[in-house]
C-alpha positions in Angstrom: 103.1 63.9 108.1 103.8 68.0 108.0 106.6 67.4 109.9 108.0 64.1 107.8 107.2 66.4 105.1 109.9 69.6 106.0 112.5 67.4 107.1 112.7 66.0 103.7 112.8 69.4 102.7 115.0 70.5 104.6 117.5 67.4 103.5 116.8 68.1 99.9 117.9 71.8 100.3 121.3 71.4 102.9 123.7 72.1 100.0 121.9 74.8 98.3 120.4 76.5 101.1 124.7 77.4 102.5 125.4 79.2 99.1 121.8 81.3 98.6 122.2 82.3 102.1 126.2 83.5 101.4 124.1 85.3 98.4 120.9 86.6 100.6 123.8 87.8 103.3 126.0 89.2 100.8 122.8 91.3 99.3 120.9 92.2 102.4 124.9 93.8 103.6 124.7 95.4 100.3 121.6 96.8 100.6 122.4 97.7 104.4 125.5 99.0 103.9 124.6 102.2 105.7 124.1 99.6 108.7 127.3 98.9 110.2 125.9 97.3 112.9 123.6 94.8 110.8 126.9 94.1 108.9 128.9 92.8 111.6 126.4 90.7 112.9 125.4 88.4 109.1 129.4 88.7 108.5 130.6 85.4 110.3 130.2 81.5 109.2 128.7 81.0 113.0 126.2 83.6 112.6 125.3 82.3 109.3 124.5 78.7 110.5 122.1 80.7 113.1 120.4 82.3 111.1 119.9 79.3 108.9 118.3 77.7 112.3 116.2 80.8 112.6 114.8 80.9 109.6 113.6 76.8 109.7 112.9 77.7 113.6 110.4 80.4 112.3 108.8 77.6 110.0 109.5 76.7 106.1 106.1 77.5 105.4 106.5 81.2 106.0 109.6 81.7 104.1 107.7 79.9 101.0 104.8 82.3 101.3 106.8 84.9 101.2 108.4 83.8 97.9 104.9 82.9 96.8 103.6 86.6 97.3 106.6 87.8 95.7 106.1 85.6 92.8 102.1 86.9 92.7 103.3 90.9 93.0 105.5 90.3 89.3 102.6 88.4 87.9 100.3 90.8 88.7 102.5 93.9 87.5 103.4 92.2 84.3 99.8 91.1 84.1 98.2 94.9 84.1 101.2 96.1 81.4 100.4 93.1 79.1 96.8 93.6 79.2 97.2 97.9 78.8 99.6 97.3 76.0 99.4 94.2 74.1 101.7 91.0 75.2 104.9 91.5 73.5 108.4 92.6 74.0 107.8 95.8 75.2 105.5 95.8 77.9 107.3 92.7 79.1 109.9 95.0 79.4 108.4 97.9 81.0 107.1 95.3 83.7 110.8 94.3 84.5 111.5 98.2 84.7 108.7 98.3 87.3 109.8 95.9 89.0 113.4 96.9 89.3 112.2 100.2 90.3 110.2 98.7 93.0 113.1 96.6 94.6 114.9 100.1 94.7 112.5 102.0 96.3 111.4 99.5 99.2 114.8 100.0 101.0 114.4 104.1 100.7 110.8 103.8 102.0 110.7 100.8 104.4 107.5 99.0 102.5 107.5 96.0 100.7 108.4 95.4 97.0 105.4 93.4 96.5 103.0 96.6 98.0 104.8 98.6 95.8 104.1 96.5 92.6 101.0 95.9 93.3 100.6 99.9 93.6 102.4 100.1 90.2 99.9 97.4 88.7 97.4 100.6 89.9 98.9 103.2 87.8 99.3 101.2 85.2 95.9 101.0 84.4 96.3 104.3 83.3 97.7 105.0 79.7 98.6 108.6 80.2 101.2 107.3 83.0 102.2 104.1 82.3 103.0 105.2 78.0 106.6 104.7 76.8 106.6 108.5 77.3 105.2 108.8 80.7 108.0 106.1 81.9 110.9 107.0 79.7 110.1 110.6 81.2 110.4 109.2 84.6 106.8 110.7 85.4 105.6 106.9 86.3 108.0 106.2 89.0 107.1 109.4 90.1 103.8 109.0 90.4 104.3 105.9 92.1 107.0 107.2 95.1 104.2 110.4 95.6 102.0 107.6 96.4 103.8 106.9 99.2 104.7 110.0 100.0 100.7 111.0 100.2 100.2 108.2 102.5 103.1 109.6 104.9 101.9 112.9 104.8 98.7 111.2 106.4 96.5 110.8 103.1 94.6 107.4 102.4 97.2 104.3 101.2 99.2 103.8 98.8 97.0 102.2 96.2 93.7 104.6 96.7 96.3 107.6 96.1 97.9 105.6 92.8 94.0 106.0 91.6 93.7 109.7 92.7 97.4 110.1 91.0 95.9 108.6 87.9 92.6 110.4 87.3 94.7 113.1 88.4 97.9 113.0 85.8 95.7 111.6 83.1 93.3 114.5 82.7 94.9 117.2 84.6 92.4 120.1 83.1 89.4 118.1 84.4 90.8 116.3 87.3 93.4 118.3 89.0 90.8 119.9 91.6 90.4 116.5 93.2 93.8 116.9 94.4 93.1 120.1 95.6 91.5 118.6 98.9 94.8 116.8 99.9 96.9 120.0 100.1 99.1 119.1 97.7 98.3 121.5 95.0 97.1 125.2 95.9 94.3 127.2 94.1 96.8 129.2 92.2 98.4 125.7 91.3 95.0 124.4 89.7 94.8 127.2 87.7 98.1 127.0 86.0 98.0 124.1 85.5 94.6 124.1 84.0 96.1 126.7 81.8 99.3 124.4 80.8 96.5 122.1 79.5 94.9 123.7 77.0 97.8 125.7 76.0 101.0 123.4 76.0 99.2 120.1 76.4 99.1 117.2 78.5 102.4 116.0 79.0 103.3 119.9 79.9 100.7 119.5 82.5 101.5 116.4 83.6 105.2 117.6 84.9 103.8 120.8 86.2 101.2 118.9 88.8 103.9 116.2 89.6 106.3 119.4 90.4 103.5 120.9 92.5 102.7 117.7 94.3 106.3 116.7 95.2 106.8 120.3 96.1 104.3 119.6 99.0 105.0 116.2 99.8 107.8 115.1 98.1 110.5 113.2 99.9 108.0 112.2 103.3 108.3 108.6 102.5 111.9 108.9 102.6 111.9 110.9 105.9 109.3 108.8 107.4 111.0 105.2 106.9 112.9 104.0 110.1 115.5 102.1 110.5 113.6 99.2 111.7 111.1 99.2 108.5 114.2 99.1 106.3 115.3 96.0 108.3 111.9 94.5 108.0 112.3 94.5 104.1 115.9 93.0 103.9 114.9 90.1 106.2 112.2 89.2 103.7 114.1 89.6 100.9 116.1 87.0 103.0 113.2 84.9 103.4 112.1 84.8 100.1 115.4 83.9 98.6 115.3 81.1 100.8 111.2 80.4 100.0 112.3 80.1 96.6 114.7 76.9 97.1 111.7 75.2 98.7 108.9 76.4 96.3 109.4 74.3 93.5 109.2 71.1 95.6 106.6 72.6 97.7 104.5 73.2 94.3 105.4 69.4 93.3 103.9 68.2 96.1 101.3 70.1 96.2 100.1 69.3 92.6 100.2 65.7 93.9 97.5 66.2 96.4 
């Protein structure tokens, strides 16, 4: 019956599946164009219709949970911004932002948009970072790569340091000693900044601990991501394009059980 089952699928999906695939190829090159080698080899019509047999070798199902997590990482992000700032227009679009931002960063960093956004759902919780000010100012984003660049530096994951980031940024008099432990800020550090606090204000010392933090650790994500990780993330972004034909039939079915 499973089997029945993704053949019909699969016959459903022929014409569709040739023209996202010219898409998913003509991204994923985009996205690798610093690849050469990975460009050449998704470039030709042959290699195409291989890696269409690759992908249904490797099983449907995979390539629709992949589009099923992805779908779950946005609903969770735009979730967290709806419920921290009220469901209208403009945390909708602070979400979609996020999100955007996230699809950007995974290919500098080799980790998955969907980790990402599910970090960003983290520091979202927190008012002081995820304000229009704190993301017009760039100081979410921020916040969000010096996640990962804690967590290449060899401190905790992603997500635990998006909490420490955000006890951290949103009450910087109080809470920037907690960072103290990680090496990212110095003793001298935690007393300017302390002092920023009560003098200039929170903003002030918000971007005075994000400059001391990235001045430690700033940039290890980047330096730490190999070329293979990077790959990793552009065949799933493959995969879920591809997911995403099948899903809403998949779904159909599936509400028919």
């Amino acid at each position: 019956m499973k089997a029945k089952f993704e053949v019909g699928l699969v016959l459903s999906a022929t014409d569709k599946m040739s023209r996202v695939l010219d898409s998913a190829v003509r991204k994923a090159k985009y996205r690798f164009r610093g690849i050469d080698e990975v460009n050449k080899k998704v470039s030709t019509s042959l290699n195409r219709v291989m890696l269409t047999g690759a992908v249904i070798g490797a099983g449907i199902y995979r390539t629709i949970r992949v589009a099923e997590d992805a779908a779950t990482a946005n609903h969770v992000l735009e979730n967290t911004f709806k419920q921290m700032w009220g469901d209208n227009g403009a945390s909708a679009t602070a979400a979609k932002n996020a999100e955007k931002f996230a699809e950007s960063l995974q290919f500098s960093i080799g980790k998955s948009k969907d980790d990402i956004k599910l970090t960003q759902a983290k520091l979202a919780t927190f008012k002081g970072l995820s304000s229009a000010l704190g993301r017009t100012s760039g100081l979410y984003d921020r916040a969000t790569q010096a996640a990962y660049d804690l967590a290449a530096t060899g401190y905790g994951d992603a997500i635990g340091n998006a909490t420490l980031l955000g006890k951290a940024l949103s009450d910087p008099l109080h809470m920037v000693q907690a960072l103290k432990r990680t090496g990212t800020v110095t003793f001298e550090d935690v007393v300017n900044i302390k002092n920023i606090a009560k003098t200039q204000g929170l903003f002030k010392a918000q971007l005075a601990l994000m400059k001391a933090i990235e001045k430690q650790v700033g940039g290890n994500a980047i330096a730490g991501a190999n070329a293979s990780d990077k790959m990793k993330v552009g065949f799933q972004e493959i995969a879920e394009t591809i997911g995403n034909i099948f899903l809403p039939a998949f779904n159909q079915a599936g509400d028919k059980v």
